[in-house]
C-alpha positions in Angstrom: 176.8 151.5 167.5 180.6 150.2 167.4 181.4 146.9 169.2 184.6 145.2 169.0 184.8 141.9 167.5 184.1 139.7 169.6 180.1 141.3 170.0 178.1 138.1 171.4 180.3 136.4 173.5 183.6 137.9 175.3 185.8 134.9 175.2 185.5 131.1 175.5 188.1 131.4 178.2 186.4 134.2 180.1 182.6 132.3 180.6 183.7 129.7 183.1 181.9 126.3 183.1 180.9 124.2 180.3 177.0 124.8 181.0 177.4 128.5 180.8 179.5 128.3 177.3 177.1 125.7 176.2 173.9 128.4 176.8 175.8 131.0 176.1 176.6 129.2 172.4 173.3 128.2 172.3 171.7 132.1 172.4 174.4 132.5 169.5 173.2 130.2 167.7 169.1 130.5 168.2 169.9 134.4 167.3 168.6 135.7 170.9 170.5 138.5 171.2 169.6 141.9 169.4 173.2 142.5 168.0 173.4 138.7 167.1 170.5 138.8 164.9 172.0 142.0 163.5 175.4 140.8 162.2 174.4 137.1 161.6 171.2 137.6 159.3 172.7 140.5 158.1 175.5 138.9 157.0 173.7 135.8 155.3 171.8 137.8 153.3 174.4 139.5 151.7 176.3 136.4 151.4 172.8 134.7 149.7 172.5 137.5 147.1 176.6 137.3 146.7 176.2 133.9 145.6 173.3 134.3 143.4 175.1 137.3 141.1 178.7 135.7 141.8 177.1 132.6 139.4 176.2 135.1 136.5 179.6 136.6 136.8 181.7 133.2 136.8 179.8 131.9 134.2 180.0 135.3 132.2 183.5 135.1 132.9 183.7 138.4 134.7 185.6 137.0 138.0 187.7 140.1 138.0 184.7 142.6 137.6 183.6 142.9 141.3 187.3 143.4 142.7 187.4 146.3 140.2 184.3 147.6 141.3 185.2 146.8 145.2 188.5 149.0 144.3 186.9 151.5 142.9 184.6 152.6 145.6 187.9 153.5 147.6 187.9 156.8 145.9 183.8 157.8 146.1 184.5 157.1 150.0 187.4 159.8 150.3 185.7 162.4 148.8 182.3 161.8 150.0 183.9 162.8 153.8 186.0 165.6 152.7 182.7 167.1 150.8 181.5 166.6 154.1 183.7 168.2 156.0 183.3 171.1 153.7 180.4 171.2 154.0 179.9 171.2 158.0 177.9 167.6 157.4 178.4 164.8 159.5 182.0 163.3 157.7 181.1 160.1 159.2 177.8 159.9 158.1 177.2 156.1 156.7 174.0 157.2 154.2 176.7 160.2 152.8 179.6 157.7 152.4 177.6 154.9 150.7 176.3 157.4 148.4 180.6 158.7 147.6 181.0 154.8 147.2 177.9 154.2 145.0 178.9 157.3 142.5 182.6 156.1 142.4 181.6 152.3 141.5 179.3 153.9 139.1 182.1 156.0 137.2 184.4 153.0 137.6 181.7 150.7 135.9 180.9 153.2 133.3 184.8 153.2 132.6 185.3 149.7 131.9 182.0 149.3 129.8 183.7 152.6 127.7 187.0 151.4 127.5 185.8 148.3 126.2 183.6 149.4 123.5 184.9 152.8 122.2 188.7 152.1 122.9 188.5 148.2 121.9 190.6 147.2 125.3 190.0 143.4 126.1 188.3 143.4 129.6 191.5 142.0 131.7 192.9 145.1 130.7 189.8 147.5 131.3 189.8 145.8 135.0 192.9 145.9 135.7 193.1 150.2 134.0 190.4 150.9 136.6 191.3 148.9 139.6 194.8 150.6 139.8 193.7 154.1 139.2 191.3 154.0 141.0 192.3 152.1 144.5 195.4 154.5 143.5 193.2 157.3 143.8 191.6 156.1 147.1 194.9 155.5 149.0 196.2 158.8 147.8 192.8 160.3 149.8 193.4 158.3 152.9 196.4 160.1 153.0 195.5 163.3 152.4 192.7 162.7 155.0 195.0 161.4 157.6 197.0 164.6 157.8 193.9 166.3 158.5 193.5 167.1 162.1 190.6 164.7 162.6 191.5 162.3 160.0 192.4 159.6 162.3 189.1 159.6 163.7 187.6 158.9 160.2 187.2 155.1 160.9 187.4 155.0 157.1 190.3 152.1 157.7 187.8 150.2 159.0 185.9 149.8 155.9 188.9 148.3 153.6 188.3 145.0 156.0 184.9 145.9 157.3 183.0 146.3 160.3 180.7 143.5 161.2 180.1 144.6 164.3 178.9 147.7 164.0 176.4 146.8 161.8 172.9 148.0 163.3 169.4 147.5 162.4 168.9 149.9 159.9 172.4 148.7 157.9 170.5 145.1 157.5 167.6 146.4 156.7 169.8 148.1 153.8 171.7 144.6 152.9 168.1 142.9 153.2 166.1 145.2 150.6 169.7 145.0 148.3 170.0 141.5 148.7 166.1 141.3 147.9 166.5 143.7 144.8 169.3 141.2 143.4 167.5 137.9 143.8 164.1 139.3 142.6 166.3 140.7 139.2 168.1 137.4 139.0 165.3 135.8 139.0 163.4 138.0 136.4 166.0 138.0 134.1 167.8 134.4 134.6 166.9 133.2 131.2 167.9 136.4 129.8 171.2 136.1 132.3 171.8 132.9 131.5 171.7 133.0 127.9 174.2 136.3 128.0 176.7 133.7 129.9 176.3 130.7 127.1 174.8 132.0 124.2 175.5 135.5 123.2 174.9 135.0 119.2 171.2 134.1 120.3 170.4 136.1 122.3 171.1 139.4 120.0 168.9 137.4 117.4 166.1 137.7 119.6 166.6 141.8 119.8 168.6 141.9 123.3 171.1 144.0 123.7 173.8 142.8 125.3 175.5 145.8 126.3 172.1 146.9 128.3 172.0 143.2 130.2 176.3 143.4 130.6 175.1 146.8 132.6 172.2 145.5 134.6 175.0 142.4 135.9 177.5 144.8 136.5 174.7 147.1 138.4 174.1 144.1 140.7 178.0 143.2 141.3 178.2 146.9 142.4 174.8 146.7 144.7 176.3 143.5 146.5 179.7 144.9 147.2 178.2 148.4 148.2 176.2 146.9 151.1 178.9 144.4 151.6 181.2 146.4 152.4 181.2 147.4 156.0 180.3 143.8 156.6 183.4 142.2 154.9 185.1 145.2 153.3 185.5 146.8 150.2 188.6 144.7 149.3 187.3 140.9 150.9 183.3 141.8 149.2 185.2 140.2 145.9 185.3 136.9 147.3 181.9 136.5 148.2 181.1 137.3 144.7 183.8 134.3 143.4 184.2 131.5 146.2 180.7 130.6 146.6 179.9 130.3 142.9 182.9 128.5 142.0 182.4 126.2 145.1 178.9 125.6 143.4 180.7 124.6 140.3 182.0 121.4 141.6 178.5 119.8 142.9 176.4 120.5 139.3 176.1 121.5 135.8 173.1 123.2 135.7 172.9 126.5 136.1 169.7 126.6 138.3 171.1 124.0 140.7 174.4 126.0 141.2 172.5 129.6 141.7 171.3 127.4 144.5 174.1 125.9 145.6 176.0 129.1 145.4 173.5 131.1 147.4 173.4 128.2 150.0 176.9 128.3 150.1 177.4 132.2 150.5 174.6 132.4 153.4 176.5 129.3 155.2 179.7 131.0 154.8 178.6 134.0 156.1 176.7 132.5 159.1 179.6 130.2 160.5 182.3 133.2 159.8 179.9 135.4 162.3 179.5 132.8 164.4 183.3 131.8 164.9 183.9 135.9 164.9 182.2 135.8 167.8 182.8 133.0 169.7 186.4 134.2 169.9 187.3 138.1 170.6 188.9 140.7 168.2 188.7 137.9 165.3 187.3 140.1 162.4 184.2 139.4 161.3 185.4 140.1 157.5 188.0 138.0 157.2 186.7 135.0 159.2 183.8 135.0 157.1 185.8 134.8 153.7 187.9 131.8 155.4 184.5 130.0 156.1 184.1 130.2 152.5 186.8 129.1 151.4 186.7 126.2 153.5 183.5 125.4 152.0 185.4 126.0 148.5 187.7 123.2 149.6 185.2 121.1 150.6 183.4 121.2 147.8 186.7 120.9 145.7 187.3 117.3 147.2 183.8 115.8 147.8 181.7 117.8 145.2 179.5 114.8 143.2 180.4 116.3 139.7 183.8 117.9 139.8 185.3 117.0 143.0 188.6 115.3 143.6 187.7 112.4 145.1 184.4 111.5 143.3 187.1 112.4 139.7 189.2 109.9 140.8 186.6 107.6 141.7 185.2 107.5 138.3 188.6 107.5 136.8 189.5 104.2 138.1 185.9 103.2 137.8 186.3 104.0 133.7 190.2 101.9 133.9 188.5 99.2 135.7 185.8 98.9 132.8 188.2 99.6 130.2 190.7 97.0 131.5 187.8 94.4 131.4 186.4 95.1 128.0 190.3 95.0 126.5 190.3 91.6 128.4 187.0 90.3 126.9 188.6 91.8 123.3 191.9 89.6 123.9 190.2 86.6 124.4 188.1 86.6 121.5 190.5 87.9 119.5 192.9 85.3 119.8 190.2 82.9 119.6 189.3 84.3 116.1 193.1 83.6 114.9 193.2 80.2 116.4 190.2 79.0 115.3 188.7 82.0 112.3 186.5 79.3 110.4 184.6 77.9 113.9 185.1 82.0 115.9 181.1 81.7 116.1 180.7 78.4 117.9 184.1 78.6 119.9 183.0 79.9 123.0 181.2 77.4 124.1 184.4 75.4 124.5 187.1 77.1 123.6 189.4 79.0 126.3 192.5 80.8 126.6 195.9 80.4 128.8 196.8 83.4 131.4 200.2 83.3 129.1 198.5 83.9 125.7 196.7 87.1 127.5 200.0 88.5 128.5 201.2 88.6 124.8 198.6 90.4 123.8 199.1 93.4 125.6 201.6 95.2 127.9 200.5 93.7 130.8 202.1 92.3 134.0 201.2 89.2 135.3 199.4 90.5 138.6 197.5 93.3 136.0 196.5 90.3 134.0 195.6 88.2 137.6 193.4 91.0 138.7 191.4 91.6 136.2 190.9 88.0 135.3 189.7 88.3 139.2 187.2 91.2 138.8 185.6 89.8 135.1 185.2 86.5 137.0 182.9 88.4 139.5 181.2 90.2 137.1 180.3 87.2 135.7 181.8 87.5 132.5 184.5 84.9 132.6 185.4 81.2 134.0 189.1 80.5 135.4 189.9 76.9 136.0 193.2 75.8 136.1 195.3 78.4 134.6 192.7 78.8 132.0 190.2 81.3 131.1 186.2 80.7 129.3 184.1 83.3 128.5 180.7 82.5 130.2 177.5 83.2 127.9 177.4 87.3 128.7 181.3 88.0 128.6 180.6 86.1 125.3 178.0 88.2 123.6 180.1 91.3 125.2 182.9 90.5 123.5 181.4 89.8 119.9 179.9 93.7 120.6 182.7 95.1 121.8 184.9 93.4 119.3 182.2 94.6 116.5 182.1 98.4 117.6 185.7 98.6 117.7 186.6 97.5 114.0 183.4 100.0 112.8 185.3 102.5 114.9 188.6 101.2 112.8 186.8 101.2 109.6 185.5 104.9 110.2 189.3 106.0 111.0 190.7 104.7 108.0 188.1 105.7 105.4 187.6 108.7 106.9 190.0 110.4 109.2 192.7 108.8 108.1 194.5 107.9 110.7 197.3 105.3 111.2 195.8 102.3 113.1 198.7 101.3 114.7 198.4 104.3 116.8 195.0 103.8 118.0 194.0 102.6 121.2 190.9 103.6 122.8 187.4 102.6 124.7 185.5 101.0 122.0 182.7 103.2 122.0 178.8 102.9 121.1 179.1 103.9 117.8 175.9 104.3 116.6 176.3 107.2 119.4 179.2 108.9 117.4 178.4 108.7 113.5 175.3 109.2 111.4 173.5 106.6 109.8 174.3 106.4 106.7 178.1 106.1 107.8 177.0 102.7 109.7 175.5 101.4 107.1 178.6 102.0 104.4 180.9 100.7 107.0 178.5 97.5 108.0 178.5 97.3 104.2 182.8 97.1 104.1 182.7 94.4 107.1 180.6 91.9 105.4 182.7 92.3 102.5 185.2 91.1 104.0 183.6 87.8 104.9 182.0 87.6 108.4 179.9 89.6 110.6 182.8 89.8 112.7 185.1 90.7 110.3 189.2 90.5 111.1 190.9 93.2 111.9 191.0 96.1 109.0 194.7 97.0 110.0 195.3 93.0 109.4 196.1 92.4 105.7 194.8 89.8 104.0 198.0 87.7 103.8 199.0 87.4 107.5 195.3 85.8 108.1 
């Protein structure tokens, strides 16, 4: 069965009135049609099982492995049909070209894994050896097969951006069970999988061999670009196994949670690329599908919850708004403590500080200093009146902490990293987050030494107190 592209609908412009698009849309989208069901499920699956083993790969970082694969079937396909045609078997024969492809992608995988362990080639270079000879090899048997008498006939083009349409029952039957076989491995084999992606040292401790489990990932990138292949094409099939995953990437950090992103992802992409194939005609199904996907990739890119643009930037200015506050809350007290060092633990109560003292304290404009006066004020951890500035009760407490963690933080520098203080400006962190114990306690130990619980500033010598 061949259709052209536009295989469930002929053409928005072609069905007339808005009530037949609408029902024709809708038996696109409920799958009523035979050759809907065909191409769209078809499709999904792959792009499900593309998503799963496109998560080991970018997390293995083995991006590059399926287009050397995809590339390397070229060859297998050209040879499989002019066997056949020696032969006097069908040259066109799907079950006899799959089988060229598979061997091809098996000698190309083989090539890579020997290159890099008998000839010590790093892996960019093993991919990229194989993917030029062997795509080289392919197009040089296109065109020995186009000068053939029925070469033109081959269809073989057809396969380098795939062929959708034609796909028939039996072909997703084929992309079901391979899509099947590849999530019931992952799945058998994702601690395994997931471990040969993070922590390889481990993993060899506990008798693995990581050559064996590199093999069984690359036997799965080759599964999914085999059956992918006349659906997207042999030289597209590498972006099912990269955009989903590394769309996936921006939502989570776990590895289970992006395997199921990823596969989510894939099967959408798949499913709305079919869809918009055939809504409008000659539109291949291929490369539609691959935009869908990467439209998704962008999506994810800006709104994804733990990498994406706009959530990034969110928290960035988020993190200044709280560091601007907390440098705030450490001016005031700070220039309390000089104006007042013998009284700093009673001051708050009544004590307060002009908007002009702030501004010599720090690089800060007047409208900087204004707005973040503002947003402490409705946080509740300071009082304006008048020009002047009180810390309430909690900005009070807050301050003594933050001003406390950040001379530890000092301390530690000095004693032990030995760093120039004049150079340091940072978030006061939790320390008892950062050093050990025993560190705490030795710099606890040098603050009450110098006289307080709030000690002054170690980078402050004792004279200009």
């Amino acid at each position: 069965m061949s259709l052209d592209c536009g295989w469930a609908i002929q053409g928005l412009a072609e069905l007339g009135p808005v009530a037949e698009i609408s029902g024709a849309l809708w038996r696109l989208l409920t799958l009523a049609d035979y050759n809907t069901r065909v191409v769209i499920l078809g499709t999904a699956l792959l792009g499900c099982a593309a998503g799963v083993v496109g998560s080991f790969t970018l997390l293995r970082k083995r991006a590059l492995v399926g287009d050397a694969i995809s590339h390397a079937m070229l060859p297998g396909l050209g040879l499989a049909y002019l066997l056949a045609l020696a032969m006097g078997i069908e040259e066109r024969s799907w079950s006899w070209l799959l089988l060229g492809a598979t061997a091809s992608s098996l000698v190309g995988t083989a090539a890579i894994l020997g290159m890099r362990r008998w000839l010590r080639i790093s892996e960019d270079a093993a991919f990229g050896i194989v993917l030029s000879t062997f795509f080289g090899a392919g197009v040089a048997l296109l065109g020995v097969i186009q000068s053939l008498p029925s070469g033109h006939a081959a269809g073989l083009e057809g396969l380098l951006y795939g062929q959708a349409a034609s796909l028939t029952w039996s072909d997703m039957g084929l992309i079901a069970g391979a899509a099947a076989a590849a999530l019931v491995v992952s799945l058998l084999l994702f601690k395994e999988l997931t471990l040969l992606c993070f922590d390889q040292q481990y993993l060899s401790t506990q008798g693995y061999s990581l050559s064996g489990l590199d093999g069984i990932l690359m036997a799965l990138v080759v599964m999914i670009a085999i059956t992918g292949m006349q659906a997207v094409g042999l030289i597209l099939v590498i972006a099912l196994l990269i955009v989903p995953a590394a769309a996936a990437r921006f939502w989570t950090q776990q590895i289970q949670r992006q395997v199921i992103i990823a596969a989510g992802l894939g099967a959408a992409g798949c499913f709305g690329g079919s869809v918009i194939s055939a809504l409008v005609p000659d539109l291949p199904a291929g490369a539609v599908i691959i935009l869908v996907c990467t439209g998704l990739f962008l999506l994810s890119a800006t709104f994804g919850y733990r990498q994406g643009v706009l959530w990034r930037l969110w928290r960035r200015q988020d993190w200044q708004q709280a560091l601007a506050r907390q440098h705030l809350l450490r001016g005031i007290y700070e220039r309390l403590e000089v104006r007042t060092p013998g009284e700093i633990a009673r001051a708050g109560a009544e004590a307060s500080v002009t908007v002009e003292e702030l501004l010599s304290l720090r690089s800060w404009n007047r409208r900087t200093v204004e707005r973040v006066i503002e947003r402490s004020q409705r946080a509740g951890l300071v009082t304006r009146i008048d020009g002047r500035v009180w810390l309430s009760k909690t900005g009070w407490l807050a301050a003594r902490r933050l001003v406390h963690q950040h001379r530890l933080w000092e301390l530690y520098l000095i004693t032990h990293a030995d760093v120039a203080l004049q150079q340091v400006d940072r978030l006061a962190d939790d320390i008892e987050h950062v050093l050990e114990p025993a560190v705490i306690e030795e710099l606890e130990e040098i603050l009450q030494q110098r006289g307080a619980l709030i000690a002054e500033c170690p980078h402050r010598s004792p004279e200009s107190v």
